[in-house]
N, C-alpha and C positions, 0 to 999 in steps of 0.2 A: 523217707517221708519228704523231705527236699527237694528230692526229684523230683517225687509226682508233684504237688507242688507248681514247679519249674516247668513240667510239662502242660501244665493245666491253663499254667499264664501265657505261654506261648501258642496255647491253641485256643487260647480266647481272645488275643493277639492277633492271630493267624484270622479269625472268623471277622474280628473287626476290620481288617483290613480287606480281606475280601468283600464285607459287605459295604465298605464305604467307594472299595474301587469301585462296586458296580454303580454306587452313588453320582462316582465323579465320571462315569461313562454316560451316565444317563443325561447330569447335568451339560456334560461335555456335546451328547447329541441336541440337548433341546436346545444350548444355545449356536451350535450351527445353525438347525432350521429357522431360528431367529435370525440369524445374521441372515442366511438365504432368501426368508420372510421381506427383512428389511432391505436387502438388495433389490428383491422384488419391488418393493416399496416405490423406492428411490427412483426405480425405472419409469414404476405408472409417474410417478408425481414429475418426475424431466416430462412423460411423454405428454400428460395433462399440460405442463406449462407451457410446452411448442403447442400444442391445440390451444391453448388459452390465448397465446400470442394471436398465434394466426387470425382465430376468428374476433379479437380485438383491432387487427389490422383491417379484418372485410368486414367488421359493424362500422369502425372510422370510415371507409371508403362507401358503404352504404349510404351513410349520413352525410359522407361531405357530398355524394352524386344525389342524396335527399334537396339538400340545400337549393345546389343547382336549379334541381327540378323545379324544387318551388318556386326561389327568384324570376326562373324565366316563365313560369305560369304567372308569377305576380306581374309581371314586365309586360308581357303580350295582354294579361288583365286590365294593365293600366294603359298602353296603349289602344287598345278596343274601347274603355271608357273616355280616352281621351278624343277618340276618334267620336265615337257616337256624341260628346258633346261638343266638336266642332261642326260636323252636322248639323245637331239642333240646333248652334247658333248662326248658321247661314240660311237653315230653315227660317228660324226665326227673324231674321234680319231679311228673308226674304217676305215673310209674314207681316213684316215691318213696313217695307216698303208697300205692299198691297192696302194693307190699311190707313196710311197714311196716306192713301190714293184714293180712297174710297171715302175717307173724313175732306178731303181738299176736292173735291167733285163739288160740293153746292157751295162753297164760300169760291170758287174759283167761276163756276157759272153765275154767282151775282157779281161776279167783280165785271167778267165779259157783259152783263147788260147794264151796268152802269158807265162803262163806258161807250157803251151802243148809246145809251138813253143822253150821256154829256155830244156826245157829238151831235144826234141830231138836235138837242136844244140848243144848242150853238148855230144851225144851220137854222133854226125859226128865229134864233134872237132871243131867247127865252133866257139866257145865263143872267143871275144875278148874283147878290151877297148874300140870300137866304138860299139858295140853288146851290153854289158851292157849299155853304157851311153844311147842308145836308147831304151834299154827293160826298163830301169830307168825310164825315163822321158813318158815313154806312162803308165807305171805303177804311176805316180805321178797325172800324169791328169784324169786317170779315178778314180783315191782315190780323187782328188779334184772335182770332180764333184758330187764323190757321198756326201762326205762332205760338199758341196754349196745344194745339196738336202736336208740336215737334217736341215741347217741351216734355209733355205727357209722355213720349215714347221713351226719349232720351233717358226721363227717369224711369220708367218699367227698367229699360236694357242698362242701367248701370248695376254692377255685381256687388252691389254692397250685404255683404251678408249679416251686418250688426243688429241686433231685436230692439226693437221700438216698443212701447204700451201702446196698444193700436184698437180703435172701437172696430169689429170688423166690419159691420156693416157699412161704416165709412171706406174701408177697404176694399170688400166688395165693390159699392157704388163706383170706385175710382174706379177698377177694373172692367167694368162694365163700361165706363165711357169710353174708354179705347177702341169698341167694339161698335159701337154705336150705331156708325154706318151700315156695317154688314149686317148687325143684326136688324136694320130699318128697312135693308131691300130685300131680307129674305122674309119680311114682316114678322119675326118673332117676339115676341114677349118675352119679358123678364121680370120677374118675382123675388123682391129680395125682401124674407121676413125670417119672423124666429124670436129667438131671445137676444137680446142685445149683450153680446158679449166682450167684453176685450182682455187681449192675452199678448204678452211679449214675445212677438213674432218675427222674422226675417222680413219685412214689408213687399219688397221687391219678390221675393220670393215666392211667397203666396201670390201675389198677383200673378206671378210667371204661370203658375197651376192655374188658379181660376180661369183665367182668360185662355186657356189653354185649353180646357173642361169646357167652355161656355163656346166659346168655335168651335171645336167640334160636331157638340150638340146643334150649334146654328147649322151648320155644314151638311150633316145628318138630315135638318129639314128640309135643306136646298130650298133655290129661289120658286118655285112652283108653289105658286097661291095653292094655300089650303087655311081653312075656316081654326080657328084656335089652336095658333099654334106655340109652345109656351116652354120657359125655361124659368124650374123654381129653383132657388139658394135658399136654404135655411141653417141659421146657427141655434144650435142646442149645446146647452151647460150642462157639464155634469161634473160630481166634486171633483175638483185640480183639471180639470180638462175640457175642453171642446170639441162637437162635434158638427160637421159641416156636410150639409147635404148639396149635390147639385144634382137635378133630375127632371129628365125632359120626355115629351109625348113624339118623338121620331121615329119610333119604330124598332128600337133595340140593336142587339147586338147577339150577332147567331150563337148558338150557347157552342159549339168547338172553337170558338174565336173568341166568346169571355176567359175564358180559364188560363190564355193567353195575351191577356191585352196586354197586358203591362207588361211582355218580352220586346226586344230591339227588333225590330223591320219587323213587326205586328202589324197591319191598317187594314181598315174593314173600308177605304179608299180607292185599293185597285193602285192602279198605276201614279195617279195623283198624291196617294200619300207616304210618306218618309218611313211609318214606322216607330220615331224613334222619341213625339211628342210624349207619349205616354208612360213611356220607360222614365223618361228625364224629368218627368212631375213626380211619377214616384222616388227617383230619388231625390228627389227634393224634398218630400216630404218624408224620409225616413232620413235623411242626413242633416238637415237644416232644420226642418218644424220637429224633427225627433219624434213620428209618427207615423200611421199606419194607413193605407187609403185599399178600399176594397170595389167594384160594380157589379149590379144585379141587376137581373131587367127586372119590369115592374111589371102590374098588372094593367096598368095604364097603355100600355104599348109604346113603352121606352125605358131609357137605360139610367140607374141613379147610380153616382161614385159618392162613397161615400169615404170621410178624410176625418181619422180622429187624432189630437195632439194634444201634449200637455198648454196649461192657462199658463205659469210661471208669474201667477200675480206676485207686482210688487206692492208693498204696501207703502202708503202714501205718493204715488205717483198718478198722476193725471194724464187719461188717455187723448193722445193726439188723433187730432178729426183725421 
């Protein structure tokens, strides 16, 4: 009885161990495949990391030749804007000198016949002390006028970019006397109405556009006599903002040439003109007046720019004439 027994324990013994070896065979295989798995692993995740590397190294070098790129787009940007406004200001300063030739024409022809007029009184005997004090004083006003003309430019062409409270229409007005001359021999008119606005502006600045707008359009009518021929400015308020009209009866602007005016070497001038006036008003008036200026022909048979910016009223300040 013992025996069996004895026998019974060793062959339930015997089964447990067979079934635990197939246990530790099985376990035995599934943690090879795992270690295999993980070997595998180990390999994507090195080869991942050199791919990771690498293409860290040609995004850096992407970006740092990004860089480059930019800087010397910025570079060749800045000097093409720098060029186009050395340009305009030799334009301008040649613009300068024409006008200021054109204002010194009749104050220089009366100076030449006052001195016509003193010598021959001199040759009849005619000179006294009522004769002088009158050749004096008309020789005072035409040297003061011509003097208030250099001053006038001197101040258009200084680059002062500081905002003033300005009534515009005082603004205008000034801008307009610069022109004076040209606009007398090409007989045009000028119109300056609207609402009376003022708004803290770049002073010199706006002037540079107006007078810039306003020759053109004179330019446009050229000197050939024609019967009404007219350049209107108007200022219009709107809340926080002004809006300024200049628009003339010349004859427009061909519509494949609007949609381009205001690009560098644009002129609807031909060989006489630069180009590069109308570029440099607009940026002036997006950089400086922090605005927007747009032109349309009219139904009149001519072309209006029209210039809208903020007012930036101060409160309690009083606008300068």
């Amino acid at each position: 009885m013992l025996f069996d027994d004895n026998q019974q324990v060793l062959s339930e013994a015997k089964t447990w161990l067979e079934d635990h070896a197939a246990t530790a065979d099985e376990t035995k295989e599934r943690l090879g495949r795992m270690v295999t798995e993980y070997e595998k692993l180990l390999q994507d995740s090195s080869r991942l990391l050199r791919f990771s590397d690498k293409m860290e190294k040609q995004l850096h070098n992407l970006k740092r030749d990004l860089e480059k790129k930019v800087q010397e787009g910025i570079r060749r940007y800045k000097e093409q804007e720098d060029m186009l406004a050395y340009q305009s200001k030799m334009a301008a300063i040649g613009e300068m000198v024409a006008a200021i030739s054109h204002q010194w024409k009749q104050p220089l022809t009366v100076l030449g016949l006052l001195g016509m007029n003193l010598t021959e009184s001199f040759e009849r005997g005619e000179l006294d002390q009522k004769f002088i004090a009158s050749y004096a004083d008309d020789q005072r006003r035409q040297l003061e006028f011509m003097n208030n003309t250099i001053n006038d430019f001197k101040n258009f062409f200084q680059p002062e970019k500081s905002c003033e409270l300005k009534e515009l229409h005082a603004t205008l007005k000034q801008s307009i006397s610069l022109l004076s001359a040209l606009l007398n021999s090409n007989s045009v008119k000028v119109h300056i109405g609207g609402d009376p606005v003022s708004a803290w502006i770049p002073h010199n600045e706006l002037c540079h556009v107006v007078v810039n707008l306003v020759k053109n359009a004179c330019e446009a009518h050229g000197p050939v006599w024609r019967e009404d021929k007219w350049i209107n400015i108007t200022t219009q308020e709107e809340p926080g903002a002004c809006v300024l009209y200049v628009e003339d009866n010349a004859g427009g602007i061909a519509p494949e040439v609007l949609d381009e005016i205001f690009e560098p070497y644009v002129t609807t001038k031909g060989d006489e003109g630069t180009g590069i006036g109308l570029y440099m008003s607009r940026l002036i008036v997006l950089e400086s007046l922090k605005g927007e200026i747009w032109a349309d022909n009219t139904e009149s048979g001519g072309v209006r720019f029209t210039i809208r910016f903020p007012i930036h009223t101060a409160k309690g300040a009083t606008p300068q004439p």
